[in-house]
N, C-alpha and C positions, 0 to 999 in steps of 0.2 A: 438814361438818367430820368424822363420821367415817367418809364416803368417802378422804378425804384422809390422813386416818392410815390408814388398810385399806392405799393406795397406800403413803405411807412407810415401812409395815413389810415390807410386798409387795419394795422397792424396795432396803432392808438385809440381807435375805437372799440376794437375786439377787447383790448385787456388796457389797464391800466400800464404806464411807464414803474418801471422797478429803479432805482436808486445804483448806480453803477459807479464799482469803484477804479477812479481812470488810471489807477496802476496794476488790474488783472491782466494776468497774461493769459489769453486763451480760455478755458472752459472753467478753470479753477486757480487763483492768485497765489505764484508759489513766493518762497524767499528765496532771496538769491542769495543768503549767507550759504558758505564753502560749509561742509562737515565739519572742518577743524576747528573753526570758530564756534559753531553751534554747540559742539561735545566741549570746549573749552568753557562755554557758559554755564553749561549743565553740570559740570564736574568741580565746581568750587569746592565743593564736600565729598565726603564719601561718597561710593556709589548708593543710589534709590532707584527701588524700582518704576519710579517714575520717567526715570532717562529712558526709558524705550519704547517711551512717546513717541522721541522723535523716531525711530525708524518705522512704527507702527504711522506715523505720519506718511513717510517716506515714500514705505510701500503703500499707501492708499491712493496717492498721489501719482506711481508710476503705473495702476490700475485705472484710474479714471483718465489718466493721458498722459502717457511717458513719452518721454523727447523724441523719440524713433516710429514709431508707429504712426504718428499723423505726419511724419516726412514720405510716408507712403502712399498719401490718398491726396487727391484734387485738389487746391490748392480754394478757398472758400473768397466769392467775389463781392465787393464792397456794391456795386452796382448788376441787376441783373441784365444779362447780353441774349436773353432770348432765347439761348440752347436749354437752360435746364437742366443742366450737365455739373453742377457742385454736388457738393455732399446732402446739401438741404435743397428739395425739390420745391417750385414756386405753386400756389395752388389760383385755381379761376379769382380773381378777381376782378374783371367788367369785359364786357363783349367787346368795349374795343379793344381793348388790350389781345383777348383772344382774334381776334379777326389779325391784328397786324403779327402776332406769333405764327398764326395756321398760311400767312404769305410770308413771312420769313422761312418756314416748313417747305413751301413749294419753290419757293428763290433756291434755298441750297441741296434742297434733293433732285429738282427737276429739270435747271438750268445750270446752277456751280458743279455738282457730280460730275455730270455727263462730261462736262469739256473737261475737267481736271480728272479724268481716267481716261479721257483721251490723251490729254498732254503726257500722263506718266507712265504711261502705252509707249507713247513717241521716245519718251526721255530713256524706259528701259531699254525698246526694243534697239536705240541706236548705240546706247552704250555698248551693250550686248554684242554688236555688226563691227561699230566702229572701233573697240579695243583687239577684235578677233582679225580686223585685217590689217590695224597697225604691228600687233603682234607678229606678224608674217612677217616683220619688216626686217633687215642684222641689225644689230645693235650702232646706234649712232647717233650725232644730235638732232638730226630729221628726226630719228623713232619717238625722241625724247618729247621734242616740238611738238608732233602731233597727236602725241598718248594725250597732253596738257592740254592741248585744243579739246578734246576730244570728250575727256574729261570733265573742263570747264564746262563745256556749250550743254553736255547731256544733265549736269548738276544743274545747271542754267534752268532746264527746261522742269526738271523736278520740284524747282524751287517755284516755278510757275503757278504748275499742278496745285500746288500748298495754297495760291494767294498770296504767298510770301513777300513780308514787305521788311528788309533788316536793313539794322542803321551801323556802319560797321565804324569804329572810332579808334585813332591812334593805326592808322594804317603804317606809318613808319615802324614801327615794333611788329612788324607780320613774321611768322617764320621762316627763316632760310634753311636750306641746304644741310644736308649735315646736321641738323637740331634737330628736338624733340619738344613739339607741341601738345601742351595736357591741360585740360579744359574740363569742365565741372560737367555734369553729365544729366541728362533731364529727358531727352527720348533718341529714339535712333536714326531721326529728321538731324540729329547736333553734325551728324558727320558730312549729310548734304549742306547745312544751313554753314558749316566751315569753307565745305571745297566751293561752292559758287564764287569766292573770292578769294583762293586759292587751290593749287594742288599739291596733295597729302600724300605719304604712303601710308597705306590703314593695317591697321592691326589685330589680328581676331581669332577665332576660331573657325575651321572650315564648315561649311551647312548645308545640306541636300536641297533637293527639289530648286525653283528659282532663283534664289540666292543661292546655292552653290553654281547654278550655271552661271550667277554674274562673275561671283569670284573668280572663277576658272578663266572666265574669258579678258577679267581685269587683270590679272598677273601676269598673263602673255605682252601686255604693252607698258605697265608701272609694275615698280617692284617692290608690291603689297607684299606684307609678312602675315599668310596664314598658316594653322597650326596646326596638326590634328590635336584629338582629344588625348592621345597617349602623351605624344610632347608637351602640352601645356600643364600637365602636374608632373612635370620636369621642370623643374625651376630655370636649373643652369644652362640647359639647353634653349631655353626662348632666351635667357640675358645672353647670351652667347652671337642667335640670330641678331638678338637687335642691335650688338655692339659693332657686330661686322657692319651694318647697315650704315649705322650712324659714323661709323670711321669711313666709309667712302662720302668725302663733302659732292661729291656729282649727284647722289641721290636726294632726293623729295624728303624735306622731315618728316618723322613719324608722326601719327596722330594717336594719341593716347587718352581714356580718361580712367584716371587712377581709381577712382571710388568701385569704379565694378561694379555697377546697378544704376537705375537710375530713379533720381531724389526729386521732389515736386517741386523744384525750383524758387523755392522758400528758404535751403538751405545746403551748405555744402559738409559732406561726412568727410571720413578717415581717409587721405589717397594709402593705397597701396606701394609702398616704399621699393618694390623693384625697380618701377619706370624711373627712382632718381636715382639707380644704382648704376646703372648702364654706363654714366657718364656721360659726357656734350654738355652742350646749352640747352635750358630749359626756357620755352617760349609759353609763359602760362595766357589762356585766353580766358575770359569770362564771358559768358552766355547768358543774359535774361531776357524771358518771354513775358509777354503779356496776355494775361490768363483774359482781358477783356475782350479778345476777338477770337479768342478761341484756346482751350486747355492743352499745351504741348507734350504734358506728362503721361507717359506710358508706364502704366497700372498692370505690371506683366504678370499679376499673381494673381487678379481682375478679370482682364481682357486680351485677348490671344491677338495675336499680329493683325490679323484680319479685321477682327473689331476694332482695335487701335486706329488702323487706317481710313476705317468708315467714319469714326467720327472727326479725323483730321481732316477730310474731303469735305463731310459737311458741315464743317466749321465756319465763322465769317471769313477768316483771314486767321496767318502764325507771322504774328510781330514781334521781334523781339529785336536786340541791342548786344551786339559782338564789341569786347574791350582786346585791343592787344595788346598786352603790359608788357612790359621793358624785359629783355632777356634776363635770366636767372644763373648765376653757375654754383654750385657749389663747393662751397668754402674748407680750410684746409682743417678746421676742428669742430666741422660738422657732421655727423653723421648721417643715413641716407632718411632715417626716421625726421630728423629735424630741418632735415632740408623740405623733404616734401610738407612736413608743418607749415616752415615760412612761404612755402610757392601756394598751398592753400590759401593759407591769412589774408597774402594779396590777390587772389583772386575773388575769395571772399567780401574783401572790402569793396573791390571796384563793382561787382555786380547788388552788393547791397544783402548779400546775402548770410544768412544764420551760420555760424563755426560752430560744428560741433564734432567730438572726439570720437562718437562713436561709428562702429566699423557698419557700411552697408549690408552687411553681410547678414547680419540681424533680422535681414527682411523675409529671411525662409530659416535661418539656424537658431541655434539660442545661443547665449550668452557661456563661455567658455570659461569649464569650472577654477581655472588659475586665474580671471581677473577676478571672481568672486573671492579667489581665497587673497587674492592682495587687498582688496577693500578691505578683509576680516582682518590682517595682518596690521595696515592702518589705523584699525579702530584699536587694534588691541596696545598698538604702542603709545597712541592719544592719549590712554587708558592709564598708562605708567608714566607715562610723560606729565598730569594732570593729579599722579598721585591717588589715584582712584581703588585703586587695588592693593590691599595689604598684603 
């Protein structure tokens, strides 16, 4: 905090204050009137070539910051935390200030590091040992007992590694047995930052090099659903795995997060409507971090695993706040589209977090020529609807 003012006074001297209007959103102040209204205003008369302002607007607007693209970047802090690590870099501003950043520099590279890759040295190498000799074990509630011991304590120790300090709320609504737990998705710490206070069966695609050895060694003691790459653009055949899964209630709920990417924790996208196709109980959970002791968002189009990891090590601390909402089932004139809507909205709510419609997927593809042609379609019926068109 007062780094932060040191900056704001720093910042009143350089330039004058600019006049701010306290209903901008973001970088540019859009309206939040829907299309329908807006082409409803415009169209009292015939058409003019002035109605195509508004998309000339439109598209200027989704140029200078469309609703998806800054769901992909850093998450911008109201106070600075000394990493340096937002979108906007802090510049010198007084010798103390530098003196106590360049000992926060040797605090978390010379002293936090070192023990927290030792902790998650410890935390892999026992999962690794410890799931590979329960495995050995036949099948039975001892095997079961001890995969969940084994599990918890190594999650335990990972969650250490981190700093990690999570506040978990509504423990009675946790998931059981038999259900399917799906949770907003924000880096690949959400699946450790889940099992420390339970155990999951996880859901994935299979992976080489270290991760594929954990995988390998986790599925001999729980029974994780991974997939190769040929099976998972088989649709039928993962809903098919997960259905068998989820119809034996002896097994661990799945752990799912529908969106397919992950969002900077500012907002939650589109889920993917398979995981509410399967059927069961849906256990939604909500996840928020707090970007002031350190950035939890993994920028995978940015920074490769490795890097990812360096800067979660030398971080202050990953704090964040676990909700677990009341079980979900889906209703008999619901469809699987509408259902994962409502299981978003409220997880949405409880974490505080932005609803928005569009698909993750946006974050490497483009925009898919059939919604564009339904926007056109929309516009063109407005069009007749408003009388516009002789």
């Amino acid at each position: 905090q007062w780094a932060t003012i040191r900056l704001q006074k720093g910042a009143k001297k350089r330039q004058p204050q600019m006049p701010r209007t306290p209903t901008a959103n973001g970088i540019i102040e859009r309206d939040e009137t829907t299309m329908e209204k807006e082409i409803a205003l415009l169209h009292r008369a015939d058409f003019e070539f002035s109605h195509i302002f508004y998309f000339c607007r439109k598209g200027f607007e989704a140029i200078v910051e469309d609703e998806v693209t800054q769901r992909f970047s850093s998450e911008e802090l109201l106070s600075w935390n000394l990493l340096t690590r937002t979108n906007v870099n802090f510049h010198y501003i007084s010798l103390r200030l530098t003196v106590v950043w360049v000992i926060g520099v040797i605090v978390r590279y010379c002293f936090l590091l070192p023990l927290r890759f030792t902790l998650a040295a410890i935390g892999i190498t026992s999962m690794i040992v410890g799931t590979t000799v329960v495995g050995q074990l036949p099948n039975s509630s001892v095997k079961n007992y001890l995969s969940e011991v084994v599990h918890l304590t190594c999650s335990r120790i990972l969650v250490r590694a981190l700093s990690g300090t999570i506040h978990y709320h509504n423990k009675e609504n946790r998931p059981q047995k038999g259900g399917i737990c799906v949770a907003n998705h924000t880096s690949p710490i959400d699946a450790i930052i889940l099992t420390n206070d339970g155990c999951y069966a996880m859901v994935g695609q299979v992976h080489g090099g270290l991760m594929g050895i954990i995988q390998r060694a986790t599925v001999k003691a729980c029974p994780h659903v991974w997939f190769e790459r040929s099976e998972i653009k088989d649709r039928h055949l993962v809903t098919k795995r997960l259905r068998e899964h989820v119809a034996d209630k002896s097994k661990l709920p799945i752990l799912i997060f529908p969106e397919g990417t992950c969002i900077n924790n500012t907002s939650v996208m589109m889920f993917k409507k398979g995981s509410f196709e399967i059927g069961g109980t849906i256990y939604p959970v909500a996840i928020k971090y707090d970007p002031q002791f350190g950035d939890a968002f993994w920028n995978s189009s940015k920074y490769n695993i490795v890097s990812y990891l360096l800067r979660i090590m030398t971080s202050w601390a990953i704090v964040c706040n676990v909700w677990y909402l009341p079980p979900m089932v889906r209703k008999e004139n619901e469809d699987a589209v509408q259902f994962a809507n409502r299981v978003r909205s409220a997880i949405a709510r409880q974490g505080g977090l932005t609803e928005l419609p569009w698909d993750g997927g946006l974050k490497r593809a483009k925009v898919k020529d059939t919604f564009k042609e339904e926007q056109q379609k929309n516009y063109s019926k407005m069009l007749v609807r408003n009388g516009s068109v002789g």
